[in-house]
C-alpha positions as CSV (number, residue, x, y, z in Angstrom):
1,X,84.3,35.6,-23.5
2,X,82.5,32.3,-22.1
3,X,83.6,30.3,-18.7
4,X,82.9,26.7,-19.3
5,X,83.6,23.5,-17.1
6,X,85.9,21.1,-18.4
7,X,86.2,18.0,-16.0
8,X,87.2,16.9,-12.6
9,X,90.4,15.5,-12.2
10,X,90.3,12.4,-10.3
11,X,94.1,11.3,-11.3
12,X,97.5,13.1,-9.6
13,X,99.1,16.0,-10.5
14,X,100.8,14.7,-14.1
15,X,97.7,16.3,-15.9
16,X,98.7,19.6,-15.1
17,X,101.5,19.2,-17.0
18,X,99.8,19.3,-20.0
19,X,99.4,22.8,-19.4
20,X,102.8,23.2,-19.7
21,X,104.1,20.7,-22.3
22,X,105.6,22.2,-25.3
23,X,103.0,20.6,-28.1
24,X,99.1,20.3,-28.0
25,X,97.1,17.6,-28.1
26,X,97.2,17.3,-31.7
27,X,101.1,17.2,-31.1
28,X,101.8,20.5,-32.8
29,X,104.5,22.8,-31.0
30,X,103.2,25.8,-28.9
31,X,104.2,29.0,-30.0
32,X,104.6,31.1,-28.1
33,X,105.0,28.8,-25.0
34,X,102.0,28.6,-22.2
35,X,102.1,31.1,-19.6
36,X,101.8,31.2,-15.9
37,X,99.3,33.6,-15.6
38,X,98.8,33.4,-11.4
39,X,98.7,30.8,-9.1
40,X,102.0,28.3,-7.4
41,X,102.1,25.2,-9.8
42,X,104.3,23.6,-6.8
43,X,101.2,23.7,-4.0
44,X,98.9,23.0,-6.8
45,X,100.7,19.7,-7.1
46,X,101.2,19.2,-3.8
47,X,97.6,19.5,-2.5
48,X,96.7,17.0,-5.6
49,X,99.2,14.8,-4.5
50,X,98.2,14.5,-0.8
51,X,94.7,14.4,-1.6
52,X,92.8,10.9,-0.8
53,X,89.5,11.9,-2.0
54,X,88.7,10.9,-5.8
55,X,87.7,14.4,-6.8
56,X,90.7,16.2,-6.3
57,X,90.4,19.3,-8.2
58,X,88.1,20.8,-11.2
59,X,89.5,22.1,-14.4
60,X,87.8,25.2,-16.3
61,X,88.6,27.9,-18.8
62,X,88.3,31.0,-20.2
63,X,88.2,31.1,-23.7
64,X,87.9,34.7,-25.8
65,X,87.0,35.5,-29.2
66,X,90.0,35.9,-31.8
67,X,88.6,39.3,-32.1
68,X,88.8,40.2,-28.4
69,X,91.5,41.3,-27.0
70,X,92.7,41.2,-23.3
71,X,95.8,42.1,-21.5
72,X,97.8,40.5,-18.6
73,X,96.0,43.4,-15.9
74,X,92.3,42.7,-17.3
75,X,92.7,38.9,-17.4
76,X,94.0,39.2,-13.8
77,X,91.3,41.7,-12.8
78,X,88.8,39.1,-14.1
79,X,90.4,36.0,-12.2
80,X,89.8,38.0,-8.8
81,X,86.1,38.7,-10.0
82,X,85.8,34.8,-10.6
83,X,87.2,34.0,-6.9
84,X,85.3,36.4,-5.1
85,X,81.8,35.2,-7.3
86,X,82.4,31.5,-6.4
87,X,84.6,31.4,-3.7
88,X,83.0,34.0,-1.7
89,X,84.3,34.6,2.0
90,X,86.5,32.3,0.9
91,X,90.3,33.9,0.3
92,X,93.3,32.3,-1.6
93,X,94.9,31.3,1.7
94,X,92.1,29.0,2.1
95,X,91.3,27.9,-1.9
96,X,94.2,27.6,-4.4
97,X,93.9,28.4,-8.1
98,X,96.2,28.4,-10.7
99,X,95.7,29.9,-13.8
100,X,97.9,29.1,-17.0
101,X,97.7,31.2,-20.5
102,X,97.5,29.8,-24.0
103,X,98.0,32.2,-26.9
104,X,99.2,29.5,-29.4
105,X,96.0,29.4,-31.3
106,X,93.9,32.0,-33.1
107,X,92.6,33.1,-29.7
108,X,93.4,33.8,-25.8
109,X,92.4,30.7,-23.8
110,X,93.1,30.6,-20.1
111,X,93.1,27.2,-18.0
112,X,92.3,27.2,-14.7
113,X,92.9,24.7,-11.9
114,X,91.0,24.8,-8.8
115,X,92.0,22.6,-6.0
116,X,88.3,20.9,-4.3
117,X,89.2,21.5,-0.8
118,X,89.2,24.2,1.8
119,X,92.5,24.5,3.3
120,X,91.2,26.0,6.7
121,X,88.5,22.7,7.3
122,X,90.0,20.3,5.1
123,X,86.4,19.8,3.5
124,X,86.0,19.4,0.1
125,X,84.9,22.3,-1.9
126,X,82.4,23.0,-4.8
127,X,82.4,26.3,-6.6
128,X,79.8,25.6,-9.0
129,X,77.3,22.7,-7.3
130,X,74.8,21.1,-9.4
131,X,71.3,22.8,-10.1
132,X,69.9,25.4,-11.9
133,X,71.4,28.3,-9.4
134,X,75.2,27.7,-10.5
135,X,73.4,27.6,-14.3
136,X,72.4,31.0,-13.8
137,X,75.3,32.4,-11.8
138,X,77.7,31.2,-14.2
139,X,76.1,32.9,-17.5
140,X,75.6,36.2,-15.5
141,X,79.3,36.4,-14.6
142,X,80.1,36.3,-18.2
143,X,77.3,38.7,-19.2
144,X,78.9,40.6,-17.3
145,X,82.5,40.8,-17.9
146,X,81.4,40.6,-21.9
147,X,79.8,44.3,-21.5
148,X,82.4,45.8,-19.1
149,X,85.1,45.3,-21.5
150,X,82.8,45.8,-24.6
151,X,82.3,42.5,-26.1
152,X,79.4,40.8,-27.7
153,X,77.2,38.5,-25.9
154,X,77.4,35.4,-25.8
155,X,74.0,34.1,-27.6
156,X,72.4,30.7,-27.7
157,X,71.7,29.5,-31.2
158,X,68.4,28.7,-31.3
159,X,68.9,25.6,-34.1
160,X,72.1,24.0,-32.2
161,X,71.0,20.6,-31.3
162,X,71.7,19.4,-27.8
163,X,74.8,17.2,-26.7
164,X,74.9,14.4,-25.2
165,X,77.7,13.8,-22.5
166,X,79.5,11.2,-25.1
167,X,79.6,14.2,-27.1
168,X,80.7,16.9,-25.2
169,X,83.6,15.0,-23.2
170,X,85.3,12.8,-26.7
171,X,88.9,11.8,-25.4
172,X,91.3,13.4,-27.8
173,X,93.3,10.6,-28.6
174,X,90.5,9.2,-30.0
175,X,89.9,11.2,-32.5
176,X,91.4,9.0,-35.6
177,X,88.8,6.8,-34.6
178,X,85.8,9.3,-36.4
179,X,85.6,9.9,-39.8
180,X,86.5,12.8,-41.7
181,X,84.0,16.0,-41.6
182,X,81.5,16.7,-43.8
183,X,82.6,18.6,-47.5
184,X,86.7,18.5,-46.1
185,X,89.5,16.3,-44.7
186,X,90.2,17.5,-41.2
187,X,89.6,15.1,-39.0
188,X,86.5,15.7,-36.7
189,X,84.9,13.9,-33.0
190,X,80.9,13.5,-33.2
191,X,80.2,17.2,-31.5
192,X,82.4,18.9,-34.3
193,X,80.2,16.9,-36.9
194,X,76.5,17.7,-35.2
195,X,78.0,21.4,-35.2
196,X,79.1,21.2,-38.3
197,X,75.5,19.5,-40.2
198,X,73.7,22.3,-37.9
199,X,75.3,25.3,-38.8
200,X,74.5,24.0,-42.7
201,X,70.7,23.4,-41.6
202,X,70.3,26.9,-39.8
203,X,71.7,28.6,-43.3
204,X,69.4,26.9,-45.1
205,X,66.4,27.7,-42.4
206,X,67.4,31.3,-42.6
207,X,67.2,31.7,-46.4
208,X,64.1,30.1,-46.4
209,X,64.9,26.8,-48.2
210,X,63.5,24.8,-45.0
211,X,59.7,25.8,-43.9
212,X,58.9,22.1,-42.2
213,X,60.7,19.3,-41.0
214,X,59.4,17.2,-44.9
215,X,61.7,20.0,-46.5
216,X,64.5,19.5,-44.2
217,X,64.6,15.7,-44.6
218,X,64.4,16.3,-48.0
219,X,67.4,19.0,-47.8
220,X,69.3,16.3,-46.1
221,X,69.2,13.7,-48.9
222,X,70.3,15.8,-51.3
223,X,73.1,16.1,-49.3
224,X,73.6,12.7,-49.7
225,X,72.4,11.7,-45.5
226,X,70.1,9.5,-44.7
227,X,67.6,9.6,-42.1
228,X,67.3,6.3,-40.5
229,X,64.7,7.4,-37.4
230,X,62.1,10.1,-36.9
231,X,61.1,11.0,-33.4
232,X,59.2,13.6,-31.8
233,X,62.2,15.7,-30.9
234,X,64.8,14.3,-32.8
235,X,65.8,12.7,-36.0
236,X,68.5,9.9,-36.4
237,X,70.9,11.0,-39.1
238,X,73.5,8.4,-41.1
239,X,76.3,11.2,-42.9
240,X,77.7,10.5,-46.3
241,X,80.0,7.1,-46.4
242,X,79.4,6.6,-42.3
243,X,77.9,3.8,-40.9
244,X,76.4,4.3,-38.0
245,X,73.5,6.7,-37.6
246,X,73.9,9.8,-35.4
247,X,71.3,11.0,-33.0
248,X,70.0,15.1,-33.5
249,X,68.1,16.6,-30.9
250,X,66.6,19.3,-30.2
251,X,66.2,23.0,-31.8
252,X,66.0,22.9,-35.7
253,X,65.4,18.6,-35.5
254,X,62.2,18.5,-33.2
255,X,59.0,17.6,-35.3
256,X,56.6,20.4,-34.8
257,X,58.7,23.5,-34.6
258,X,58.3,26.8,-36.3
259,X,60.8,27.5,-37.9
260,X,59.7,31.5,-38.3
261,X,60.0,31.5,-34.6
262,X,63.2,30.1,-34.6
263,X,64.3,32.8,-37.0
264,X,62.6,35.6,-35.1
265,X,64.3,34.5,-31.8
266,X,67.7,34.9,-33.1
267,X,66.9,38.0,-34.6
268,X,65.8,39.0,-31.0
269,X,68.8,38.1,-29.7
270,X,71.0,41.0,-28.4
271,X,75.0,41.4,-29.1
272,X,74.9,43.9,-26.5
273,X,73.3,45.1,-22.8
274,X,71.2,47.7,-22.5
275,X,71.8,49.6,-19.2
276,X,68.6,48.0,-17.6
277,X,69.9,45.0,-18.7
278,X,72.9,45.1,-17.2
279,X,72.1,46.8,-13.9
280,X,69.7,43.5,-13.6
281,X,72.6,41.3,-14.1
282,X,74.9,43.0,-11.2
283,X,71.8,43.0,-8.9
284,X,71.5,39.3,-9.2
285,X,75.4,38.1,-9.0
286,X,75.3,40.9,-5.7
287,X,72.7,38.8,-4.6
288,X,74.0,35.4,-5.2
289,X,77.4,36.6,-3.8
290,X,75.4,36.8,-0.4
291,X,73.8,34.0,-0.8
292,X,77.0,32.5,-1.1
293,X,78.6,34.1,1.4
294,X,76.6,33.3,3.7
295,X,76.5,29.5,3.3
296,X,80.2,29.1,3.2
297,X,80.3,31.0,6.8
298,X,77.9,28.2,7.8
299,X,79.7,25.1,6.2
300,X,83.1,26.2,6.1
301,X,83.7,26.8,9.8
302,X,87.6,26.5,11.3
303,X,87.1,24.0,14.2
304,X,88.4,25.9,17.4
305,X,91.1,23.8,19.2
306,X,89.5,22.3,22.6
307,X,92.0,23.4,25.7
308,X,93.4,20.3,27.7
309,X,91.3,19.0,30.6
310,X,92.4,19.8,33.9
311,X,93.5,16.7,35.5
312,X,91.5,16.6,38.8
313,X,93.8,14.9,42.1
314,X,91.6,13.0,44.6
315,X,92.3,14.4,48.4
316,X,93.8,11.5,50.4
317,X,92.0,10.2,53.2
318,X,93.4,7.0,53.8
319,X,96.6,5.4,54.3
320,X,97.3,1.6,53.7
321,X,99.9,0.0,55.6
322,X,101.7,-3.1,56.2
323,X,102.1,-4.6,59.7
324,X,105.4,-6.8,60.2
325,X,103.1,-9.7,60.4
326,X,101.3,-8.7,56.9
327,X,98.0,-7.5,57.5
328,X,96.8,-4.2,55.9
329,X,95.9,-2.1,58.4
330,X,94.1,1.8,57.5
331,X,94.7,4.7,59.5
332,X,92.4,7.8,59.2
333,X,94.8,11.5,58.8
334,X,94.4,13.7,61.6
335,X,92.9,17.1,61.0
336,X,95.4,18.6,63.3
337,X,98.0,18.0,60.4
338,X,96.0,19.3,57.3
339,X,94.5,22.1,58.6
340,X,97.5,24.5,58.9
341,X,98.7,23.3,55.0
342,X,95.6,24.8,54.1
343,X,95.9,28.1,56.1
344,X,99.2,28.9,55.0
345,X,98.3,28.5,51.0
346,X,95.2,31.0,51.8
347,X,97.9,33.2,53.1
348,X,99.7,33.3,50.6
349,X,96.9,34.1,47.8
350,X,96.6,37.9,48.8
351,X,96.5,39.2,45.3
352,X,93.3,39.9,43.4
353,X,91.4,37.4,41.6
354,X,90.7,39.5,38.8
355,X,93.7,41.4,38.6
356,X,96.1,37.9,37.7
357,X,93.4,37.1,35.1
358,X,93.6,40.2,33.6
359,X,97.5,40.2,33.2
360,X,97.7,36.5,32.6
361,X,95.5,36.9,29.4
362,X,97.7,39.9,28.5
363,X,100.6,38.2,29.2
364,X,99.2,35.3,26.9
365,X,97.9,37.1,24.0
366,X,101.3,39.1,24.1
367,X,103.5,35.5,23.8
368,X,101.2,34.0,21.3
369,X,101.0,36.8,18.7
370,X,105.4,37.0,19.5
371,X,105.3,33.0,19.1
372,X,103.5,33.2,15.8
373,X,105.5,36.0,14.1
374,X,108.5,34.3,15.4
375,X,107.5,30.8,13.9
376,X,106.2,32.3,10.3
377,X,109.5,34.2,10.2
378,X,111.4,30.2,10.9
379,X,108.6,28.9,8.3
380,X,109.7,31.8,5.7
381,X,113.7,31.4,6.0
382,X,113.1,27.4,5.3
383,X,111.2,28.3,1.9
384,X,113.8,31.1,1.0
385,X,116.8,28.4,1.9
386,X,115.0,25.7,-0.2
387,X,114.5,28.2,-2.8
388,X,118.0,28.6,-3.1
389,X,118.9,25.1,-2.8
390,X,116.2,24.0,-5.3
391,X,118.8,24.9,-8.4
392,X,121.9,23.6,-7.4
393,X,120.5,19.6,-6.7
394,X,120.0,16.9,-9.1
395,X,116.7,16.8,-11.4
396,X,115.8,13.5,-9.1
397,X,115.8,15.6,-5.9
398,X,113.9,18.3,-7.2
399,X,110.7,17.3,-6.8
400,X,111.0,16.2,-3.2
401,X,112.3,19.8,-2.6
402,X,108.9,21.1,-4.6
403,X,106.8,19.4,-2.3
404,X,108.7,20.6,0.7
405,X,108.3,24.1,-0.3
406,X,104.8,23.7,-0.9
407,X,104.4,22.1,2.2
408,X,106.0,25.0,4.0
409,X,103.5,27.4,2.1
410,X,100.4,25.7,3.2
411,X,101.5,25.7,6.7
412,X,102.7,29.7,6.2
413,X,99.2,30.1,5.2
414,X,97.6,28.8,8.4
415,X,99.6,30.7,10.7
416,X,98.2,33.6,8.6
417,X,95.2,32.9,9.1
418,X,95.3,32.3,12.7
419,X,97.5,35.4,13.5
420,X,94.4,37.5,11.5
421,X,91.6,35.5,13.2
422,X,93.6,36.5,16.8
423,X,94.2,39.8,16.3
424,X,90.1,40.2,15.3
425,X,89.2,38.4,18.6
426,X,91.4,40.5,20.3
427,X,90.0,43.8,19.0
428,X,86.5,42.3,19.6
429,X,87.5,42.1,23.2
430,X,88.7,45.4,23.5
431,X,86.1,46.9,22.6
432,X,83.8,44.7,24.3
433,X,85.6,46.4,27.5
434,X,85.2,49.7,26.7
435,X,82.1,51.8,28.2
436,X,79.1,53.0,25.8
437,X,78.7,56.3,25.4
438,X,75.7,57.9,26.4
């Protein structure tokens, strides 16, 4: 099993369909079908939709072996694992993901679309951000999951060349503009050729046919390539009936390497975790899930709404009047007239300071926690009645009624959240009140 990035979706919510259309992207039919594997494709879309910023959500997978096998619970299990490793502290009230299945193919691929923005702040949100930290996070987490359900590991190959970004993100519809692959006639995109011209050069290296880089440029024209550039650490390679030279870097193509070492490296490499290994891995993606932890606490803080300013009433001390002939004229209140207004409210205030604040905060809490339930209950009868109504209108309407309901959702979710972060305060409070033992 290997996570891997596969791009940030800048556009609206029509790539997601492709999840879900009925052929590939070669334009053969899915069978069996994609799968909903967790998530609500509806909010997805809607928090796409209504999102101004250009990065609006990032797109990743899952992809397994087609000799591992997974089932429904475990690929669920591991979903959980992947929220609470990136999205620490952060729950799925407050990040959405949707996950969909793909079984079509030789092997179990699962696509998953996380929306870039905390629902809670409105702030955009990272899961892996750039730098060597994510780097190492990510290949733990799958280091990890590989040897709790007894798969290989996932091991580097020492003679890969590197990619460059041209070759790692080739549109797909433009493959027919590369030429065929090397010894067949499948059509193939730059990476699938560099893979395919490696994995023939690290055979070779391994059975000894290529000791230096002179044998290997040598093993290359007999395979009718032509090596156009040499560099330090790379050489530019022209394949069989191609016109344009292709650029490999790295591993088996750098000038001075060893190859032995090469050899004894991936001979070094282990399939599986020994237990020291393994408890080292689970100590370090503890320790990043703190890390973590703690700095969404610190960016990702809910703004508390600011209470209305008292509006403060100036005492009156003057009175302006007209005389008949029109002049103002200002005459001062006696005290004679105020003073008993103000005796008579002091009169009147004979219960205890303390005691109205107490109730009125009880009073309060009582009508906001009764206000709350009663609004979710209104929020969840809409969805349910939309629900219903969702199948009997025209195709047109639908998606109006999809956004609606998602709508409703996101706003179920905040009064979730603020019904939870009450009730905490309030049990904070309490037992802030009570006396310590001694």
């Amino acid at each position: 099993m290997i996570l891997t990035y596969v791009n940030a979706g800048t556009s609206g919510s029509e790539g997601i369909n492709y999840l879900f259309s009925e052929k590939d992207a070669n334009g053969k039919l899915r069978n069996p079908p994609a799968e909903l594997l967790s998530g609500d494709l509806f909010l997805t879309k809607y928090l796409i939709e209504h999102n101004q910023r250009e990065k609006k959500y990032s797109s990743y997978a899952l992809s397994f072996r087609d000799n591992e096998t997974v089932t429904d619970d475990q690929l669920k299990e591991i979903l959980q694992s992947l929220r609470d490793t990136f999205c620490t502290g952060l729950g799925p009230e407050r990040v959405n993901i949707l996950a969909v299945k793909h079984t079509d193919k030789s092997n179990i691929e699962v696509h998953i679309i996380l929306n870039d923005e905390d629902l809670a702040t409105g702030r955009q949100f990272n899961p892996f951000p750039p730098g060597e930290r994510s780097k190492i996070l990510q290949r733990d987490f799958c280091a990890y999951w590989n040897h709790k359900l007894g798969y290989e590991q996932v091991v580097s190959n020492p003679f890969k060349p590197s990619f460059s970004r041209f070759d790692a993100k080739t549109p797909v519809r433009r493959k027919e503009e590369y030429s065929k692959n090397l010894g067949n006639g499948e059509v193939a995109t730059s990476k699938e050729r560099k893979e395919k011209l490696s994995s023939i050069v690290a055979k070779a290296i391994m059975d000894g046919r290529i000791n230096n880089r002179r044998d290997l440029i040598s093993f290359l024209q007999k395979k009718e390539c032509k090596v156009t550039r040499e560099g330090t650490d790379y050489l530019s390679i022209k394949l069989p009936g191609k016109e344009k030279a292709m650029r490999f870097k790295g591993g088996a193509f750098v000038e001075n390497v060893d190859y032995r070492a090469l050899i004894a490296e991936h001979n070094r490499s282990a399939k599986h975790l020994a237990p020291y290994q393994f408890k080292k891995i689970k100590d370090r993606l503890n320790a990043a899930m703190d890390y973590k932890r703690e700095l969404h606490a610190k960016i990702y803080v809910p703004r508390k709404p600011r209470p209305p300013k008292a509006h403060k009433f100036k005492p009156i001390s003057l009175v302006r009047v007209k005389t008949s002939w029109n002049q103002p004229l200002e005459i001062k209140l006696k005290k004679d007239i105020q003073t008993p207004i103000r005796q008579c409210s002091k009169k009147k205030l004979t219960v205890k300071k303390e005691a109205v604040q107490a109730s009125a905060s009880n009073i309060s809490v009582l009508n906001s926690h009764e206000a709350l339930g009663v609004s979710m209950a209104s929020v969840e009868n809409k969805i349910f009645s939309l629900g219903l109504k969702l199948s009997q209108v025209p195709p047109e309407r639908k998606t109006q009624i999809e956004f609606e309901i998602a709508a409703l959702k996101i706003q179920l979710a905040k009064m979730q959240q603020q019904l939870a972060d009450a009730k905490i305060a309030e049990l904070n409070k309490d037992s802030a009140r009570k006396p310590k033992r001694r």
